[in-house]
C-alpha positions in Angstrom: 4.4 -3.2 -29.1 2.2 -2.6 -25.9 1.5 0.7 -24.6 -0.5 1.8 -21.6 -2.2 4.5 -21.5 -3.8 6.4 -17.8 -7.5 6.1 -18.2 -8.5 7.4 -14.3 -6.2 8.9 -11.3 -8.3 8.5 -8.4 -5.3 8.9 -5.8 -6.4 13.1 -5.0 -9.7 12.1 -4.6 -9.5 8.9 -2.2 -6.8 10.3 0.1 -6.0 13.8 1.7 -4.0 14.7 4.2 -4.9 15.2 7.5 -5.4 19.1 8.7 -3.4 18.2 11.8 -0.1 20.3 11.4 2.9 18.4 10.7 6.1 18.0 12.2 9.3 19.4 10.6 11.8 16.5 10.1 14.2 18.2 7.8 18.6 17.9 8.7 17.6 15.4 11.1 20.0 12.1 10.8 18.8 9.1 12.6 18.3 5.7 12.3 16.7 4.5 9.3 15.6 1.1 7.7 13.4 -0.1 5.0 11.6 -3.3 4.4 9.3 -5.1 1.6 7.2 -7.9 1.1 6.6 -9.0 -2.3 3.0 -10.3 -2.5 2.4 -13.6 -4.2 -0.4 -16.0 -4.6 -1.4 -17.9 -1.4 -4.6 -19.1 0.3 -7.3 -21.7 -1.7 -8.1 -19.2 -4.5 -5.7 -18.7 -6.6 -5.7 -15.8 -9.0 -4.1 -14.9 -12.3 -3.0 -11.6 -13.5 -3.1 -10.3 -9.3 -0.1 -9.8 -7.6 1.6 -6.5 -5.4 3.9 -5.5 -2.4 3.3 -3.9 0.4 6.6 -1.2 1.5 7.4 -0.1 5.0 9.5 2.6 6.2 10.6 4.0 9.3 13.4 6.5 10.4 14.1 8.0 13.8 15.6 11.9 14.5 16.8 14.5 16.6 12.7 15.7 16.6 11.0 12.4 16.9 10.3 9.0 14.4 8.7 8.6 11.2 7.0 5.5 9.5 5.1 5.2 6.1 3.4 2.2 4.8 2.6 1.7 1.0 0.8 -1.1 -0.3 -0.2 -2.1 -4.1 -1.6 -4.0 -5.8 -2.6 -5.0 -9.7 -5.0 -6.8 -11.4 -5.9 -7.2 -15.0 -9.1 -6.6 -15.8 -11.9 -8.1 -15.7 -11.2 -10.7 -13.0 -14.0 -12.8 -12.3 -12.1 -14.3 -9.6 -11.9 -11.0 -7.6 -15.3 -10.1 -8.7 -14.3 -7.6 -10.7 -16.0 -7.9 -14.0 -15.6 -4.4 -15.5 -14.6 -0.6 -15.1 -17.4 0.3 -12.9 -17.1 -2.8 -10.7 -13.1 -2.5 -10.2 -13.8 1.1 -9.0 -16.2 0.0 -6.2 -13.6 -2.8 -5.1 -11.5 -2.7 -2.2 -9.2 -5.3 -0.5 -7.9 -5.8 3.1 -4.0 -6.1 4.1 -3.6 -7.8 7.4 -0.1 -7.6 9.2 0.9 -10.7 10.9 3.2 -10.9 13.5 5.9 -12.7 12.4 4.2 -16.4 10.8 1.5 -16.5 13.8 -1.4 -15.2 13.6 -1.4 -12.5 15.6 -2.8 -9.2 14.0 -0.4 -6.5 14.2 -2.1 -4.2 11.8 -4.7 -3.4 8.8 -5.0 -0.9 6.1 -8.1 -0.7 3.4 -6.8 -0.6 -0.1 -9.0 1.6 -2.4 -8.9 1.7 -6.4 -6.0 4.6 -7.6 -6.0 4.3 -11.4 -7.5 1.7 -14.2 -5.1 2.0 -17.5 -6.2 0.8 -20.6 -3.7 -0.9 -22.6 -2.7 -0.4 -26.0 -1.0 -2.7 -28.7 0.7 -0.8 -31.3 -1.0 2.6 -30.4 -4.8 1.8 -31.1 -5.5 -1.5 -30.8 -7.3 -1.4 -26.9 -6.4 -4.9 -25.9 -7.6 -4.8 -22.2 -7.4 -2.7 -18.7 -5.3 -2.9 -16.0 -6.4 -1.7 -12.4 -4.4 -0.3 -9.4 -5.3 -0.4 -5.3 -3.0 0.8 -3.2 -2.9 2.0 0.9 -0.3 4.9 1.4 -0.1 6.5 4.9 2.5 8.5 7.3 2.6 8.7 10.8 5.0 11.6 12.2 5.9 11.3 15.9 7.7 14.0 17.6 9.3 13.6 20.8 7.1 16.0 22.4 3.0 16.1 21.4 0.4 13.9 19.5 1.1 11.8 16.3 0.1 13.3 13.3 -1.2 10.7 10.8 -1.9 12.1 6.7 -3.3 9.1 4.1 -2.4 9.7 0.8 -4.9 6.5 -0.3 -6.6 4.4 1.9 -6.2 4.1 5.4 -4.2 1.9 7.8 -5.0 0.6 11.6 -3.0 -0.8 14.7 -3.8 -3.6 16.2 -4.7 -4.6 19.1 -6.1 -1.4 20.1 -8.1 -0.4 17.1 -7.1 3.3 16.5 -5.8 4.8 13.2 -1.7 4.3 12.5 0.7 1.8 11.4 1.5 -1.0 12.7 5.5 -1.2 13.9 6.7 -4.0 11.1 10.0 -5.4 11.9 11.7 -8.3 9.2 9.6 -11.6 9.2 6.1 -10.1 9.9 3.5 -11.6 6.9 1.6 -9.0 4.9 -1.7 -10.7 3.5 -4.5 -9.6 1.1 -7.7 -10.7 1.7 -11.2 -9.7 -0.2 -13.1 -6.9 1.7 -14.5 -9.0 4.1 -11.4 -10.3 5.4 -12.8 -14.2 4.4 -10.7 -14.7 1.2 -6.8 -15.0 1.4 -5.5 -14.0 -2.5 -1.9 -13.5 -1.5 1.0 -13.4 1.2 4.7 -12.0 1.7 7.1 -11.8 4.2 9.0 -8.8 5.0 12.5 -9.1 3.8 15.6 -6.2 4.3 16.4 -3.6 1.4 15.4 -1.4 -1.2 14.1 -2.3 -4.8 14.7 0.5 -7.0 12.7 -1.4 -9.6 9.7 -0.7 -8.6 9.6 2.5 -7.0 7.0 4.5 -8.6 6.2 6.9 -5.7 9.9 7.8 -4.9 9.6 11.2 -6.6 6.4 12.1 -3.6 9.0 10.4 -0.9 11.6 12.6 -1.9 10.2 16.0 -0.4 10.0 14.7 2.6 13.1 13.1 3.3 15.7 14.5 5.9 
């Protein structure tokens, strides 16, 4: 049987909130909606063991709007196709999500994905049969109806698009999500934002849940 076992939890280090204060969005009951693209190979490299989604979220209140992005993704390790031959190397790596506007190419958005844990893996309790690693973007933009945006990153950090300042793009169903290498040169995989909620692989719901409405 296969066990995995949490070698290093970066997330505390690589992300922290904003000290901008934040905006209270609790009783308010607006409009919400919820999308996800599930990331799968694409481009002229194809790799193994690499896949991901990227989540989007955005509700609307009595006191203003609130969006969250969350992208992730996992690769085995080592990955020679991602450059990532080892421990040390896979905690230097980073990769780039580009929003698309619906199939053009039209840049909506960006967000940096940094490394947030590397697991080792276990078979039958001792046998160390490999390493996983984890990158992952997670930010929240807060809106009131009155005053400045308040932006806090968990991990990573997120851009709009054309104008080059520090948010999340607006994603509505049909926009692309893309991972690229660093450099933005090297497509690894693609998705399309689709409609609903997947409860199966909603590891970060617990952190969503104190600050829902």
């Amino acid at each position: 049987m296969k066990t995995k076992v949490l070698a290093i939890l970066l997330t505390g280090l690589l992300g922290s909130a904003l000290s901008s204060p934040s905006v209270a969005f609790a009783g308010s009951k607006g409009n919400k909606s919820e999308l996800q693209a599930k990331l799968v190979p694409a481009g002229s490299v194809l790799v193994e063991d690499f896949d991901g989604k990227v989540k989007y979220k955005k509700k609307a209140g009595k006191k203003g709007s609130e969006e969250e992005i969350e992208a992730k993704v996992e690769s085995e390790l080592p990955n020679p196709s991602l450059g990532i031959n080892d421990e040390n190397s896979a905690a230097d790596a980073s990769f780039l999500l580009r929003i698309f506007q619906g199939t053009t190419t039209t840049l909506k958005g960006t967000c940096i994905l940094l490394i947030k844990e590397i697991e080792f893996e276990y078979e039958g309790g001792t046998n160390l049969i490999g390493f996983e690693a984890e990158y992952a973007a997670k930010v929240k933009e807060k809106t009131p109806l009155s005053g400045l945006p308040t932006l806090s990153k968990k991990v990573g950090t997120c851009q709009v698009l054309p104008a080059a300042v520090d948010g999340i793009p607006d994603v509505v169903i049909g926009d692309t999500a893309a991972i690229y290498d660093s450099t933005g040169s090297t497509l690894f995989l693609s998705g399309v934002f689709q409609s609903g909620k997947h409860h199966d692989d909603d590891d970060d719901e617990d952190d969503d849940e104190d600050d829902d409405d």
